[in-house]
Steps between C-alpha positions, in 0.01 A plus 500: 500500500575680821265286716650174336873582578422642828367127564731301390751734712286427767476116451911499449510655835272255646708205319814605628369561900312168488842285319694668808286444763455114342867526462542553859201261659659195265835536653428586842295160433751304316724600796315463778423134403845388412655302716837712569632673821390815593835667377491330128149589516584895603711512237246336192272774626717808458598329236161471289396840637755667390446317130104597528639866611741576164268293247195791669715739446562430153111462418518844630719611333390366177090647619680834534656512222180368276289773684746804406450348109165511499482866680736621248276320213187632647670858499603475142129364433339807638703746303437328182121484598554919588635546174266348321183667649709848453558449145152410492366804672656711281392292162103557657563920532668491164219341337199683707680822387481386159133392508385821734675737158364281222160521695528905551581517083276302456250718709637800314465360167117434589410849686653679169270264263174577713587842507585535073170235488315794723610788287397307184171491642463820637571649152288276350194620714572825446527458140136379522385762725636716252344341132180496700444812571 
């Protein structure tokens, strides 16, 4: 998402430098090719630049303002995303905390059944050992 908005910022910049500098070749050209006085003409100029200037500034203003929205989006983004892979951390070490008990009970339960299954048999034997001789 980052690498989208970051280009479209980018081609918004690039929009608004190439409508000014159009902006100001069309006029200078429109101007230039009028047939006025050099006063009149002058005048038309500072005119249209000074149009071209404020409507630059406003595309600015407006690429300014669209670029602190989207940091402030992006920042809210990230701390969700933090959250999420805390509260996720913490589910995975609850549960492998779970499974490492159940699997030392389990062990337990198993060590105490081999050893009562080896007793069984060692008495066993020596019950044989013993009606044998």
């Amino acid at each position: 998402m980052s690498n989208i908005d970051n280009q479209n910022m980018a081609g918004t910049s690039g929009f608004a430098k190439g409508l000014f500098i159009g902006g100001l070749i069309g006029a200078a050209a429109a101007l230039l090719f009028a047939p006025k006085p050099g006063r009149d003409l002058r005048s038309d100029l500072s005119d249209k630049i000074t149009v071209v200037s404020d409507k630059t500034k406003d595309v600015a203003s407006v690429v300014s303002s669209k670029a602190t929205d989207l940091a402030k989006t992006v920042s809210t983004k990230t701390a969700d995303v933090a959250k999420t892979v805390s509260e996720s951390k913490d589910n995975i070490v609850s549960s492998v905390t779970k499974a490492s008990a159940d699997v030392a009970n389990e062990a337990a339960k198993a060590d105490k059944e081999v050893m009562d299954a080896t007793a069984e048999a060692a008495r066993d034997t020596q019950k044989q050992l013993n009606a044998n001789s």
